[in-house]
N, CA and C atoms as an extended XYZ file, in Angstrom:
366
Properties=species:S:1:pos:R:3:atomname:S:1:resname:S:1:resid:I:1 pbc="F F F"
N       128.136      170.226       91.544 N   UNK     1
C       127.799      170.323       90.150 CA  UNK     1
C       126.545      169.514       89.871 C   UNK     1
N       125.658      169.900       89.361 N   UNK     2
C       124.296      169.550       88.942 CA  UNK     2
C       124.226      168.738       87.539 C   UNK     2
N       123.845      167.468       87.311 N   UNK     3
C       123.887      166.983       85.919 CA  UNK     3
C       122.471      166.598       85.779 C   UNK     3
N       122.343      166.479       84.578 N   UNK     4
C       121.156      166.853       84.042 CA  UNK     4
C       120.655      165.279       83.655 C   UNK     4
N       119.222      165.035       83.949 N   UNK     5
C       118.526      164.157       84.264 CA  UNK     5
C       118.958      162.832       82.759 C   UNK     5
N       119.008      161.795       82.481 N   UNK     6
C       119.251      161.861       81.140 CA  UNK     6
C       117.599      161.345       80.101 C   UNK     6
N       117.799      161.170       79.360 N   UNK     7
C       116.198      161.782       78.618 CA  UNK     7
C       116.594      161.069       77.274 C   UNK     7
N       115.265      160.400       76.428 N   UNK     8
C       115.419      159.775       75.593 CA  UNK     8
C       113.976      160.281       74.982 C   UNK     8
N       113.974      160.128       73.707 N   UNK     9
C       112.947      159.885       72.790 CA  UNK     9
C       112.501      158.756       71.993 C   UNK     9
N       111.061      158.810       72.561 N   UNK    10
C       110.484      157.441       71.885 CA  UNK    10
C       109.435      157.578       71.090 C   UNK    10
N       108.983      157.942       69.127 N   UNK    11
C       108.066      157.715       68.678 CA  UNK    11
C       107.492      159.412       69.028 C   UNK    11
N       108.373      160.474       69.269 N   UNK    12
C       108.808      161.796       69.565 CA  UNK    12
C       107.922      162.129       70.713 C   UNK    12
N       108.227      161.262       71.955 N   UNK    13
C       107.758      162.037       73.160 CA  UNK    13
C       108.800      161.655       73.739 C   UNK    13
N       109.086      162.853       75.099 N   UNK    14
C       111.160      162.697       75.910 CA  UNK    14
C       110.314      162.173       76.988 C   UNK    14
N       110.660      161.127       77.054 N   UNK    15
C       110.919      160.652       78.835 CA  UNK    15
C       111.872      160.970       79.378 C   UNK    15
N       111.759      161.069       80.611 N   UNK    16
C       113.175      161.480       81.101 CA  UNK    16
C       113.410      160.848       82.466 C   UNK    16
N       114.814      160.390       83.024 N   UNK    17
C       114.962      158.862       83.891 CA  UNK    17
C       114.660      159.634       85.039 C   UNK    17
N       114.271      159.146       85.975 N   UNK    18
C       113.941      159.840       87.491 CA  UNK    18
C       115.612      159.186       88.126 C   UNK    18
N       115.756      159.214       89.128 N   UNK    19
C       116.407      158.852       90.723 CA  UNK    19
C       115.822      157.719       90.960 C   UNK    19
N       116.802      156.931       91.668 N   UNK    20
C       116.764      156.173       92.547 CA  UNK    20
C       115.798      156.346       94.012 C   UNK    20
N       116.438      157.699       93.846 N   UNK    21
C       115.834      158.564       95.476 CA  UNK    21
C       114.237      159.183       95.578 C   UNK    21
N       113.935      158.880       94.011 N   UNK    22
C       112.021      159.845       94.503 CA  UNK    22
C       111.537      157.991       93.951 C   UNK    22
N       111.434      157.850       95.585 N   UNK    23
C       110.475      156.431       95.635 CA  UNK    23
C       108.879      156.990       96.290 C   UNK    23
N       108.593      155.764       96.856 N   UNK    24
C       106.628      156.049       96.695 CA  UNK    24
C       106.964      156.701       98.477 C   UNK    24
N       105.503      157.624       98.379 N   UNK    25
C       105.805      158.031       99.826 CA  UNK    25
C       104.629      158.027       99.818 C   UNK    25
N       103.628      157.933      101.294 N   UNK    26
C       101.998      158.099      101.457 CA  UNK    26
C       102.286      157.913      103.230 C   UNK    26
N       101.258      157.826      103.602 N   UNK    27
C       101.205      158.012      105.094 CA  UNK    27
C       101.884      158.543      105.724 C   UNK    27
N       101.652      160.172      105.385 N   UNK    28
C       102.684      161.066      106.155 CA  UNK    28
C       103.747      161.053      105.859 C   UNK    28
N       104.358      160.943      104.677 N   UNK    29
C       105.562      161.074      103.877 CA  UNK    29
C       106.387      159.962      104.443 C   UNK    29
N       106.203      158.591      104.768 N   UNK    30
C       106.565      157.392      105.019 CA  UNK    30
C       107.034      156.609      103.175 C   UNK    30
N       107.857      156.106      103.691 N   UNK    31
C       108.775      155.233      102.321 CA  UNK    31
C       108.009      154.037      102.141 C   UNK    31
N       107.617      153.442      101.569 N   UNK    32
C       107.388      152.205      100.591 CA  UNK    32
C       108.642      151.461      100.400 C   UNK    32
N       108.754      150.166      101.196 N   UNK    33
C       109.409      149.163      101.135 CA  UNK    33
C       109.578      148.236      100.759 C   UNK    33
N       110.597      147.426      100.632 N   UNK    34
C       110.294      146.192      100.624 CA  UNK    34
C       111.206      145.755      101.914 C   UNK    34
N       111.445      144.481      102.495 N   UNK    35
C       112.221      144.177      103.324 CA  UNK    35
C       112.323      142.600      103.626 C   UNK    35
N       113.492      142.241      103.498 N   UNK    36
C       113.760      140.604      103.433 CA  UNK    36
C       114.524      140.616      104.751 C   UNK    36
N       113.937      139.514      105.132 N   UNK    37
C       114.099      139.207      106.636 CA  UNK    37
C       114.983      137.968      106.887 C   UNK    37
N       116.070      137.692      107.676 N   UNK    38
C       116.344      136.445      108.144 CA  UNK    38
C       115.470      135.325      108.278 C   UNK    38
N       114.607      135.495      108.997 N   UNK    39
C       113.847      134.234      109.224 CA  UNK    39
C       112.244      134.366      108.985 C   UNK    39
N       111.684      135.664      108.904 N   UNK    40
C       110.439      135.952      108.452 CA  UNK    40
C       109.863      136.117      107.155 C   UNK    40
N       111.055      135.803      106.536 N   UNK    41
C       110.164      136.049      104.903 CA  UNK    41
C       110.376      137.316      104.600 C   UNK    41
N       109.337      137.566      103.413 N   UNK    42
C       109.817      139.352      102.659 CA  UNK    42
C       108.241      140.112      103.353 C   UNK    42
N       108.437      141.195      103.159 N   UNK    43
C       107.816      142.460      103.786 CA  UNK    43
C       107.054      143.268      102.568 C   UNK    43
N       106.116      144.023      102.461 N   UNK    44
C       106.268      145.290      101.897 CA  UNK    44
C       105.701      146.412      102.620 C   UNK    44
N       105.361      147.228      102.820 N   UNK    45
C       105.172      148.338      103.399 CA  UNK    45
C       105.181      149.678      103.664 C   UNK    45
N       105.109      150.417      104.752 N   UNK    46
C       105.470      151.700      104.688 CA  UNK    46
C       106.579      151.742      105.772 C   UNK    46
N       107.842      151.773      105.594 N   UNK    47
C       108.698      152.285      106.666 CA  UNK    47
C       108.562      153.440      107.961 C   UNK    47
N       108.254      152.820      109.375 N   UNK    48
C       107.538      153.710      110.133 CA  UNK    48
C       108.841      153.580      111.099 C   UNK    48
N       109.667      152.954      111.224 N   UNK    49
C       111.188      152.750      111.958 CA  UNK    49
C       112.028      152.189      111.771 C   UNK    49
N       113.044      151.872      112.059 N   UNK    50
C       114.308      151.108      111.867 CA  UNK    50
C       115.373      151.790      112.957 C   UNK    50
N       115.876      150.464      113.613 N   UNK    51
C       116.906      150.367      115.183 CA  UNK    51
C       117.448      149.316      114.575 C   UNK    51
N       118.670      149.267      113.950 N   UNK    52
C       119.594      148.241      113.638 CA  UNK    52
C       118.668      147.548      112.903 C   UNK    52
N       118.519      146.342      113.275 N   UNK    53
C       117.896      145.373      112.081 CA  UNK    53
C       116.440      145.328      112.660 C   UNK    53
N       115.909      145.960      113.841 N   UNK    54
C       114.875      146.251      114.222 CA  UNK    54
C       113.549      146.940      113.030 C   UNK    54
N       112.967      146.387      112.314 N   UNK    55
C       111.927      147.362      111.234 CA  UNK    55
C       110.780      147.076      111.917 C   UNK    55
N       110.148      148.365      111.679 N   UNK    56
C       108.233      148.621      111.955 CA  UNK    56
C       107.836      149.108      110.625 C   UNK    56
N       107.069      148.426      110.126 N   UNK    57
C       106.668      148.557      108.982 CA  UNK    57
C       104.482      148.821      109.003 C   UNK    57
N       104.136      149.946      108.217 N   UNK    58
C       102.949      150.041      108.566 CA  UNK    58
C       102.372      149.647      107.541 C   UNK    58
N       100.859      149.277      107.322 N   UNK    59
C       100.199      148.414      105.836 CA  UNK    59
C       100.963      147.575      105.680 C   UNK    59
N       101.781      146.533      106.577 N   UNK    60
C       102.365      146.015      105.806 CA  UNK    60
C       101.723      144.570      105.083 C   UNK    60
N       102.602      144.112      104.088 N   UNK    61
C       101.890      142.926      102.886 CA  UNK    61
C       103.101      141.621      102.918 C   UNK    61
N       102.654      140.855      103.469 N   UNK    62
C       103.746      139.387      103.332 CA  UNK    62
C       103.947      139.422      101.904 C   UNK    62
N       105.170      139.252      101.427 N   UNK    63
C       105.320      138.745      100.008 CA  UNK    63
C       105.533      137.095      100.073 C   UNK    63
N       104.444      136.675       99.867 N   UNK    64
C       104.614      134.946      100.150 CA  UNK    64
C       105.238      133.475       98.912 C   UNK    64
N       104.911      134.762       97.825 N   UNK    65
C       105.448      134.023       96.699 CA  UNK    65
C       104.879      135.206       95.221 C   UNK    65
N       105.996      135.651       94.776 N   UNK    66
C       105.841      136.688       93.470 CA  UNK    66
C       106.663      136.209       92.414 C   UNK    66
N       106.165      136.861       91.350 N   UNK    67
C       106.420      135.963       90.159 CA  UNK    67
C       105.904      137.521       89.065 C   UNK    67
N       106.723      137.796       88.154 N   UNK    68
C       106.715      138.689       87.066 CA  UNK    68
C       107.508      139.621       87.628 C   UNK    68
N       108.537      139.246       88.437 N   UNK    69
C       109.892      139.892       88.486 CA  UNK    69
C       111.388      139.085       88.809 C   UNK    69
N       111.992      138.940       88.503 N   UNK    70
C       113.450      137.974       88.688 CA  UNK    70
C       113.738      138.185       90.500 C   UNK    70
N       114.106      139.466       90.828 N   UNK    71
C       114.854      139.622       91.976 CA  UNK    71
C       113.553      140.678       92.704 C   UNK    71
N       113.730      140.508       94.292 N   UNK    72
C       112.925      141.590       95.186 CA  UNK    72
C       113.925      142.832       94.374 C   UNK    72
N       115.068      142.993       94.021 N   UNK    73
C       115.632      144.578       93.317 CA  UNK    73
C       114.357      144.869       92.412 C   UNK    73
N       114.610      143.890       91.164 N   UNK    74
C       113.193      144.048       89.923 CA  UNK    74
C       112.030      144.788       90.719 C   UNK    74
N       111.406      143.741       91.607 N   UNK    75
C       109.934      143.764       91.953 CA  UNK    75
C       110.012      145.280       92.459 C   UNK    75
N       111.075      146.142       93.234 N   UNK    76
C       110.804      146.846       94.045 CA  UNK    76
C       111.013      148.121       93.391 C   UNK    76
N       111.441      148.109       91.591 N   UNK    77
C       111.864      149.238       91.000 CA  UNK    77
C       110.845      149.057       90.270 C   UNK    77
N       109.943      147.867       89.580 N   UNK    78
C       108.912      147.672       88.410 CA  UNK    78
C       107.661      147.221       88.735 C   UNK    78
N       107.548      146.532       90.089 N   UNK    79
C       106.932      145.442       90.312 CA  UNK    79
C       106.452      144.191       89.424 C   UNK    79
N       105.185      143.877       90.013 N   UNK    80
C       104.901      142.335       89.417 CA  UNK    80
C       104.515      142.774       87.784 C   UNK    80
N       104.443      141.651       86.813 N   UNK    81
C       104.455      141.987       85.595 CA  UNK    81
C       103.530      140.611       85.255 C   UNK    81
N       102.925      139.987       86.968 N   UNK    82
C       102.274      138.355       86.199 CA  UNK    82
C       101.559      138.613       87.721 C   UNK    82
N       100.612      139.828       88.407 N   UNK    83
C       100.198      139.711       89.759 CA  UNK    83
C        99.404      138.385       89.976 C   UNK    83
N        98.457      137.839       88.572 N   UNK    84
C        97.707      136.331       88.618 CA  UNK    84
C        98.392      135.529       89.827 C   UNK    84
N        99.836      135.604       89.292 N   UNK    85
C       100.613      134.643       89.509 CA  UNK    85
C       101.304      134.908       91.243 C   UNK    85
N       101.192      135.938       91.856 N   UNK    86
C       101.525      136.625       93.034 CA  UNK    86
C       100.838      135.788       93.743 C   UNK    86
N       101.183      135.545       95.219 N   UNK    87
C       100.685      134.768       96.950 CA  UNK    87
C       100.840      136.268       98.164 C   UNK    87
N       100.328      137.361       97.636 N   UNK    88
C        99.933      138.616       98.724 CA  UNK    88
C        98.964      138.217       99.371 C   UNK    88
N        99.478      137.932      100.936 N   UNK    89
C        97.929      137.473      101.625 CA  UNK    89
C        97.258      138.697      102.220 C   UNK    89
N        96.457      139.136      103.002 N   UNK    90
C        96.052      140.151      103.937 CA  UNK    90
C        97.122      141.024      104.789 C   UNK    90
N        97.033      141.982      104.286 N   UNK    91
C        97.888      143.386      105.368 CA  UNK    91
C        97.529      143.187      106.481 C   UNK    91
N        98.493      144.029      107.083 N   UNK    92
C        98.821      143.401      108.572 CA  UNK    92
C        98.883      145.416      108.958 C   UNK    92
N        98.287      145.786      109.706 N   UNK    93
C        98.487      147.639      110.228 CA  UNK    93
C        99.824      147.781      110.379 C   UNK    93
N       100.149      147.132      111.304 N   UNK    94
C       101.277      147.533      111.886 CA  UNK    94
C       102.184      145.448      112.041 C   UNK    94
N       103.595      145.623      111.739 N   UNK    95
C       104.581      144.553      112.054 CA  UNK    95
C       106.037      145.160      111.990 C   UNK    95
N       106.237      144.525      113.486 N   UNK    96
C       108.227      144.659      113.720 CA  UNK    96
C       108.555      143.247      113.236 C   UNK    96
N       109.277      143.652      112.678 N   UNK    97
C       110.535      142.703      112.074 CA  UNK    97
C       111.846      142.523      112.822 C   UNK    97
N       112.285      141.786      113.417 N   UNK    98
C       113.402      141.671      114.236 CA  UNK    98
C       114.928      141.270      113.366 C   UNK    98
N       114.616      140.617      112.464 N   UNK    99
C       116.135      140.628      112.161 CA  UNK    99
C       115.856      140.841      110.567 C   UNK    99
N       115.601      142.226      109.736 N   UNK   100
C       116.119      142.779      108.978 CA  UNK   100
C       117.490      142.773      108.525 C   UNK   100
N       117.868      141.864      106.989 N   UNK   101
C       118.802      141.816      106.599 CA  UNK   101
C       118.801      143.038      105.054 C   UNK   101
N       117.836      143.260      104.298 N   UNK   102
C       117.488      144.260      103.466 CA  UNK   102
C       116.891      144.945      103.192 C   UNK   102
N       116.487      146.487      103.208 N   UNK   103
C       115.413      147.379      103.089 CA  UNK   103
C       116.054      147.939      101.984 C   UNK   103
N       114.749      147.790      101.154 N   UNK   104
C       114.615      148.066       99.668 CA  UNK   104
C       113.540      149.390       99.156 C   UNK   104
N       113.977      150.492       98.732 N   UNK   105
C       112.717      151.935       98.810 CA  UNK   105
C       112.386      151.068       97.190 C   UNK   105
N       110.674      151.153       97.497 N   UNK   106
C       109.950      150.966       95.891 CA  UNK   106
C       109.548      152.514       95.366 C   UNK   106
N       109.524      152.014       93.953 N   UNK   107
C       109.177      153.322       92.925 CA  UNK   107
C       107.823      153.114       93.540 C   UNK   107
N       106.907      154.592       93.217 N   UNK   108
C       105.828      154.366       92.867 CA  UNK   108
C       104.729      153.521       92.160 C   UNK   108
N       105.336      153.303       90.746 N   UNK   109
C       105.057      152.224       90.301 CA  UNK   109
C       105.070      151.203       90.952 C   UNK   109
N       105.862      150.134       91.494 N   UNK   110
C       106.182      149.256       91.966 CA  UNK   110
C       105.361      148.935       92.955 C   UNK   110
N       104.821      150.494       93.843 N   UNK   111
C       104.123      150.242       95.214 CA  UNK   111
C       102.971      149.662       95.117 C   UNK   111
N       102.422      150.665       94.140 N   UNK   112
C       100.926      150.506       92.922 CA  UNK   112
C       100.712      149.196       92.527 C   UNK   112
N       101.717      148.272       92.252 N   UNK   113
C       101.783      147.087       91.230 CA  UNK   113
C       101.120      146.370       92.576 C   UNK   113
N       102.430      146.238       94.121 N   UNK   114
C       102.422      145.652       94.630 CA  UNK   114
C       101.215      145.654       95.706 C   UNK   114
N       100.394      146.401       96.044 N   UNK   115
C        99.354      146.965       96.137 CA  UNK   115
C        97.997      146.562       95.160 C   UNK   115
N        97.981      146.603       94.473 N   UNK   116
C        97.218      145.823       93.593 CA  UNK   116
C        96.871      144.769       93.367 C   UNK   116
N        97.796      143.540       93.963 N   UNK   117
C        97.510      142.711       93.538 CA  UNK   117
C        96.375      141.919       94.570 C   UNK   117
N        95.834      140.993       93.675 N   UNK   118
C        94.269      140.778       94.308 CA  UNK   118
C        94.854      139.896       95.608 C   UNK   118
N        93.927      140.124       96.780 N   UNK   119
C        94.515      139.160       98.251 CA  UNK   119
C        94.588      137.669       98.252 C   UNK   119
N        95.501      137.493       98.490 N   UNK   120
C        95.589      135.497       97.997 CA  UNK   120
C        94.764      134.943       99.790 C   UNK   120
N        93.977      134.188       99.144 N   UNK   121
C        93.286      133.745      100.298 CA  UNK   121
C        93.463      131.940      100.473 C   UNK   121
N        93.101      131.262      101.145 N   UNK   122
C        93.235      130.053      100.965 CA  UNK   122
C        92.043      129.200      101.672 C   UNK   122
C-alpha cells in the first residue's frame, strides 16, 4: 500500500516532506555520509565500501569540530547552521576507516552545507 507523501502549506506554497531514503548521491551514484568512528573521529564523504566496520570513504572531510547542529543525526539531515564556527580541514581522495561504529546517509542539503564550509587551516 502506497501512502502519500505528507505536505503542508506555508504563506500558500505546499511543500511536501521527502524520505529518509533520497539522500545526496554524486560520484557515480555513491551516498554522502557521515561516519563516526571508534577511535578516528567523524568522517564525511562519499560511501565507496563497507566490510563490517571496514568503511572506504571517497572526498572524504574530517569533521574536527562542528557547531550549528546539536547531534552528527542534525548535521547529517540539515547541516551546519554556524559553518564560521566549523574545524573542516582538507579532503582526503580516498580513506578506510577500520572500526566504523555509525554510518549516517546526508540529505542533499546537508552535503552542500557540509561541503561548503570554508577549509580550516592552521
Amino acid at each position: 500500500m502506497e501512502t502519500k507523501p505528507k505536505e503542508v502549506v506555508v504563506d500558500g506554497i505546499t511543500y511536501v516532506q521527502k524520505g529518509l531514503w533520497e539522500t545526496a548521491k554524486s560520484l557515480d551514484g555513491l551516498t554522502f555520509v557521515i561516519v563516526r568512528t571508534y577511535s578516528a573521529g567523524v568522517h564525511a564523504g562519499y560511501l565507496k565500501e563497507r566490510n563490517g566496520k571496514e568503511v572506504t570513504l571517497i572526498n572524504s572531510i574530517r569533521i574536527w569540530k562542528w557547531a550549528g547542529a546539536a547531534t552528527l543525526s542534525q548535521l547529517a539531515m540539515e547541516g551546519t547552521k554556524d559553518p564560521e564556527n566549523c574545524k573542516f580541514p582538507q579532503a582526503v581522495s580516498s580513506i578506510t576507516l577500520t572500526e566504523a561504529i555509525e554510518i549516517i546517509p546526508c540529505t542533499e542539503a546537508a552535503r552542500q552545507s557540509i561541503e561548503g564550509v570554508e577549509q580550516w587551516r592552521e
